[in-house]
VEXDREN-2710 file (C-alpha; in Angstrom, 1 decimal):
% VEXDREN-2710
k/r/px/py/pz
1/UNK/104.5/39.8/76.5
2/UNK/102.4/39.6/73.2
3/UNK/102.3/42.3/71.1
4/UNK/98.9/43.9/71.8
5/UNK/100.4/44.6/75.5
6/UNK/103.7/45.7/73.8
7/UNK/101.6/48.1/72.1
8/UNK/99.6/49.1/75.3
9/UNK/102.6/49.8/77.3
10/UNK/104.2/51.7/74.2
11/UNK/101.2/53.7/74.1
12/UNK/100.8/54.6/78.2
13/UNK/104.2/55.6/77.7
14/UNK/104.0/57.9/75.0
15/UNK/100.9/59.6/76.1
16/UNK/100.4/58.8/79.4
17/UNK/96.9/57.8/79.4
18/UNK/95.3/55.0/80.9
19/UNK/95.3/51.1/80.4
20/UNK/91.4/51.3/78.7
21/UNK/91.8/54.4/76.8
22/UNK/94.9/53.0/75.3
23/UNK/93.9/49.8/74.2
24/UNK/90.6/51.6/72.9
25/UNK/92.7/53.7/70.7
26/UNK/94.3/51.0/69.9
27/UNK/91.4/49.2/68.7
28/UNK/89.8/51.9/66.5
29/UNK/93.3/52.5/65.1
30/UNK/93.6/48.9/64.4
31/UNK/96.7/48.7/66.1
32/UNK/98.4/51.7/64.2
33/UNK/100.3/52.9/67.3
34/UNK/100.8/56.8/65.5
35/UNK/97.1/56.5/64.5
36/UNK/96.2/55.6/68.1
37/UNK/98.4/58.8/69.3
38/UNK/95.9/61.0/67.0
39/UNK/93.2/59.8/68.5
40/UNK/94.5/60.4/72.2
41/UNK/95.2/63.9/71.2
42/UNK/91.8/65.0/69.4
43/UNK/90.1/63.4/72.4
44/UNK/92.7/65.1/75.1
45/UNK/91.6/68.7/73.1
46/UNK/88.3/67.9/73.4
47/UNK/88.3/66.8/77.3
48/UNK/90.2/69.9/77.7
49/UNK/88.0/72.1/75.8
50/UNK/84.8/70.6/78.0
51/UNK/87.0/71.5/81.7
52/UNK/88.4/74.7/80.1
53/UNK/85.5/76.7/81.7
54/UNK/85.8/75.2/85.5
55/UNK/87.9/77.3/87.7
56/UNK/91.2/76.8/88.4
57/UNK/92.4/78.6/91.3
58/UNK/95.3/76.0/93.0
59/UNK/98.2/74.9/91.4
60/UNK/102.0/76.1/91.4
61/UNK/104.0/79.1/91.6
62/UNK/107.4/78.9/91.5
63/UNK/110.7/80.4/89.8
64/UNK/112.8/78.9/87.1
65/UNK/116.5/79.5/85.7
66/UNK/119.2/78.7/83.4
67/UNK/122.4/80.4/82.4
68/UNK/120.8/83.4/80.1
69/UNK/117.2/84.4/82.3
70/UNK/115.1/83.7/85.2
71/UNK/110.8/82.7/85.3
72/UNK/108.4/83.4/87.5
73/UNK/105.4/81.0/86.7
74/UNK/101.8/80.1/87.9
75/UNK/100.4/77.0/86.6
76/UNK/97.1/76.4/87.8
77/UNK/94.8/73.7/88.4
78/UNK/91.2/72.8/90.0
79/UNK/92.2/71.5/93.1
80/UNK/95.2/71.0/95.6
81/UNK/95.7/67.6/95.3
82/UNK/96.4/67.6/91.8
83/UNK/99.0/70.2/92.1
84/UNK/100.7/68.3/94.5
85/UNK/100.7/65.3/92.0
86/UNK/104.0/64.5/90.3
87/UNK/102.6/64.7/86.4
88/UNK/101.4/68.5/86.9
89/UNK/104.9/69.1/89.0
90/UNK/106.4/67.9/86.0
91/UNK/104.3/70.1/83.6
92/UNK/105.5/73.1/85.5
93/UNK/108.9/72.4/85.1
94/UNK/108.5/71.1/81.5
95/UNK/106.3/74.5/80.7
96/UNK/109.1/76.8/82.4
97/UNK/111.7/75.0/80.4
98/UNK/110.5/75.8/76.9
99/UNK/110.0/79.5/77.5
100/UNK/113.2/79.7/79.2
101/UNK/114.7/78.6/76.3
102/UNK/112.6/79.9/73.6
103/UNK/110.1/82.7/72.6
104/UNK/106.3/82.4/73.9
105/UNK/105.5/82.8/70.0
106/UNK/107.9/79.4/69.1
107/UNK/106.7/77.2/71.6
108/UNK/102.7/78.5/72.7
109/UNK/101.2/75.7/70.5
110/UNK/103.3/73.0/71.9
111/UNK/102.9/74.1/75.3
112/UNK/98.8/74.0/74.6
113/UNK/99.2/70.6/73.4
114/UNK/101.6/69.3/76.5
115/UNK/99.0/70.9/78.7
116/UNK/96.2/69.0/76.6
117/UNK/97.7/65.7/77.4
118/UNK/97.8/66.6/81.1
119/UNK/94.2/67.4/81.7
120/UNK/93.0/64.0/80.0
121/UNK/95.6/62.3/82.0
122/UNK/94.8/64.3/85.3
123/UNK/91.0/65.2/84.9
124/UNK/91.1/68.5/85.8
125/UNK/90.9/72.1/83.8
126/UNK/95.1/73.1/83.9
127/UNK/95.9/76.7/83.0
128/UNK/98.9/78.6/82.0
129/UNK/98.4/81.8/83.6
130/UNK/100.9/84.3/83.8
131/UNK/104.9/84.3/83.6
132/UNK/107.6/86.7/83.5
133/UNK/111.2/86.3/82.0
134/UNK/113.9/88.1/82.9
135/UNK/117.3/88.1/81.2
136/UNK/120.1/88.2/83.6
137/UNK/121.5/91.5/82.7
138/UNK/122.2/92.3/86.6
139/UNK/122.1/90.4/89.4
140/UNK/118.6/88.4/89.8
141/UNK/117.3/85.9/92.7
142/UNK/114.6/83.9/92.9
143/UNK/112.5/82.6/96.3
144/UNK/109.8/79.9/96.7
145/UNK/107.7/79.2/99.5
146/UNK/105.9/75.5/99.5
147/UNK/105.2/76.4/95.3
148/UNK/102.1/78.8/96.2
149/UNK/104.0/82.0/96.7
150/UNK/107.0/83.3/95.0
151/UNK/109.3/86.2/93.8
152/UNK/112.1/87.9/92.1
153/UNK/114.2/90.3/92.7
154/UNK/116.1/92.3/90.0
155/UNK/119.6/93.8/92.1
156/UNK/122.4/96.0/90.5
157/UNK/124.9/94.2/92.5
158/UNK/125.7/90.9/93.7
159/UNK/124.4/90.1/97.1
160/UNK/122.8/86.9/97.8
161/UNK/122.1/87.3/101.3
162/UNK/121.1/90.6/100.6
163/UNK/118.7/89.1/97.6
164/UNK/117.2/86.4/100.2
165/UNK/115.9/88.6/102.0
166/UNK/114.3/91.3/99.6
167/UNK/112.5/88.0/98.4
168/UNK/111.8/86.8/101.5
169/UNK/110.5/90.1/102.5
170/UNK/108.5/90.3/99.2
171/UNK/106.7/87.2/100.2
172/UNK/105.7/88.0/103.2
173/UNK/104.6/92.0/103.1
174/UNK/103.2/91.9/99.2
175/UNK/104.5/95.4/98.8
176/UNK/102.5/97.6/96.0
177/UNK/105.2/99.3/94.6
178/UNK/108.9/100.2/95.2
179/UNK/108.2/103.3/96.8
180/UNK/106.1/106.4/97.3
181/UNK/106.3/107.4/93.7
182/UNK/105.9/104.4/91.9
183/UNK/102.6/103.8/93.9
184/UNK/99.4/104.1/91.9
185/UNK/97.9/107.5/91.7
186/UNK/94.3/105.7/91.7
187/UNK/95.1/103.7/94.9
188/UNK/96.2/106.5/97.3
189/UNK/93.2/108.5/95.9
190/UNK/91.2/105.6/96.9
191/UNK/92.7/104.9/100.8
192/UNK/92.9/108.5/101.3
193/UNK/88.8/108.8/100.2
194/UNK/88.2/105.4/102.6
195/UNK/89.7/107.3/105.6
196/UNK/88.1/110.4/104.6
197/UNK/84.9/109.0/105.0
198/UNK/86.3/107.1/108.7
199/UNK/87.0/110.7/109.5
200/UNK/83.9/112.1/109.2
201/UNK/82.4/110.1/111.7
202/UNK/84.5/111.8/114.5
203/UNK/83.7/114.4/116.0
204/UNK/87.6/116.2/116.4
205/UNK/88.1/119.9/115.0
206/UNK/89.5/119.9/110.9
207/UNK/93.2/120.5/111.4
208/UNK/93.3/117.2/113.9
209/UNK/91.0/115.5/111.1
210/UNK/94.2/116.5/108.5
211/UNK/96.6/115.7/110.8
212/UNK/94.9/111.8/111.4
213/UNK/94.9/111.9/107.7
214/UNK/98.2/112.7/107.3
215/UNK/99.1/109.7/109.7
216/UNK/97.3/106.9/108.2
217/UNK/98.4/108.2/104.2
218/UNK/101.9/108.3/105.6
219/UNK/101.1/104.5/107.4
220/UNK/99.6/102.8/104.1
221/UNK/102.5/104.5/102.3
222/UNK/105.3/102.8/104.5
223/UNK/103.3/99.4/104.8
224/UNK/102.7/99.2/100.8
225/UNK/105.8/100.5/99.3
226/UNK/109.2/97.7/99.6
227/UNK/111.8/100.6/100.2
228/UNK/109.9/101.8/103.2
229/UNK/108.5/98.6/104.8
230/UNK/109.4/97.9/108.1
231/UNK/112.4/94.6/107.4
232/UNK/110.5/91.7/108.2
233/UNK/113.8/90.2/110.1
234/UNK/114.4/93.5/112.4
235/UNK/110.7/95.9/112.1
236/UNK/112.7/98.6/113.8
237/UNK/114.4/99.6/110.5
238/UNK/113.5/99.6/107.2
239/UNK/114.4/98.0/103.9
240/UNK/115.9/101.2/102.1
241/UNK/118.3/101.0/105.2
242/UNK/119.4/97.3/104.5
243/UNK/120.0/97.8/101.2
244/UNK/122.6/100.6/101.5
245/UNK/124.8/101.2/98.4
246/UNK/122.5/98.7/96.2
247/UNK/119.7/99.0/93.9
248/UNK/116.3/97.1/93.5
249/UNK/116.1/97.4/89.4
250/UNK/113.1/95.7/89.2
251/UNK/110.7/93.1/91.5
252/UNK/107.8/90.2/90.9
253/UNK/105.3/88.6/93.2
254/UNK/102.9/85.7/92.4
255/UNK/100.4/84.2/95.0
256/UNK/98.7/80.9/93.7
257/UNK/94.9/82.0/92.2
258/UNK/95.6/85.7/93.7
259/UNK/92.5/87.6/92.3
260/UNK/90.3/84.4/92.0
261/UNK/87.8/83.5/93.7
262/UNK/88.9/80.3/96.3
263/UNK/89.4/79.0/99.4
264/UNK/91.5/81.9/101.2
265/UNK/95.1/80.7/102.8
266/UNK/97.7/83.1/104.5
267/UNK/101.0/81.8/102.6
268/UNK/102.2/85.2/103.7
269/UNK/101.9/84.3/107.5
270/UNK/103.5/81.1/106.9
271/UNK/106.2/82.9/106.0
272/UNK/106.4/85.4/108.8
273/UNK/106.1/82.1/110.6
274/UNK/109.3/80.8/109.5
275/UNK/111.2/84.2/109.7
276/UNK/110.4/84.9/113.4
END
């Protein structure tokens, strides 16, 4: 192999990019392998500045751990395919691994550049957005579904199985809140002034109007709130029931592109799909 190749392969290794690009930065580097890295990365910032603005609604969401903490993470990208590809699989894990391990402050820039690399590499706009890191003061469990739906579940005591499920659970019925009084004030105002308005087009006396009221408030209540749920493995109890003598301290959920505008699929029922 002669040495511009050596160089080539050197190069596609270092940065990933292609067989072209590499022996182009290779060229206007004159063969100055750190000066040819330079290059790559000015012209991955730029690439990456011109796809920042396209949306990027697939991607992953999954949950990471080591001794010390646990991370929920979405990573996005433009489409599906690309999130299914092993370089932005890779990223995730890479990504999860530094802020495991270190403050967001220490390690922002690096991850920015990382993610720099993967969009020239890839072609597509990749975002960072959102995490949560949780130190493993109690007991904490993590559950994935297919990397597009995911959540923790902070516990007081140990329980695994117990954990599984709440996760599961949390998947599959995207509670609001814990329970009643956690909920927001803003959202029951809001359900109760939807039903309200349902109730005035029927023609029943006002104390049978309050009483329907009543029922559908106490309904969303129990469908929205984790404690009160109806357990997605037995619907004739509830989840404050399973849990017994334990404590939920604290709970996550992340949906791939949840609250952007994309092609809608029902993760959750999938789910339910491989409860039942």
């Amino acid at each position: 192999m002669n040495d511009s190749k050596i160089l080539v392969k050197q190069l596609r290794e270092m940065t990933g990019a292609g067989i072209l690009d590499c022996k182009k930065y290779l060229i206007k580097a004159n063969n100055n392998i750190d000066e040819a890295i330079k290059l790559f990365r000015s012209e991955a910032g730029v690439k990456a500045d011109k796809k920042g603005a396209r949306i990027a609604a697939e991607g992953i969401v999954n949950y990471y751990q080591n001794e010390e903490n646990i991370l929920l993470l979405e990573l996005n990208s433009e489409t599906d395919f690309v999130a299914r590809d092993s370089n932005f699989i890779d990223l995730a894990k890479s990504v999860a691994n530094k802020l495991l391990e270190n403050d967001e402050s220490e390690v922002i820039n690096e991850i920015s550049d990382e993610i720099k690399s993967i969009i020239s590499k890839l072609g597509e706009n990749i975002k960072l957005r959102r995490f949560i890191k949780i130190e493993k003061n109690n007991y904490v469990y993590g559950y994935a579904h297919n990397n597009k739906i995911a959540s923790i579940v902070e516990l007081k005591e140990d329980d695994e199985k117990l954990a599984k499920d709440i996760c599961m659970q949390i998947v599959a019925s995207n509670p609001l809140a814990l329970n009643e009084a956690s909920l927001d004030n803003d959202t029951l105002l809001s359900e109760k002034e939807i039903y309200k308005k349902e109730l005035d087009n029927i023609d029943k006396k006002d104390d049978i109007k309050r009483n329907i009221l009543e029922g559908k408030m106490k309904k969303f209540i129990n469908d929205n709130t984790l404690l009160n749920q109806p357990f997605v493995k037995d619907p004739s109890t509830s989840l404050s029931k399973i849990i017994k003598d334990n404590e939920i301290i604290s709970f996550t959920r992340y949906e791939v592109g949840e609250g952007i505008e994309k092609k809608s699929e029902d993760f959750a029922q999938e789910v339910y799909n491989q409860i039942s």
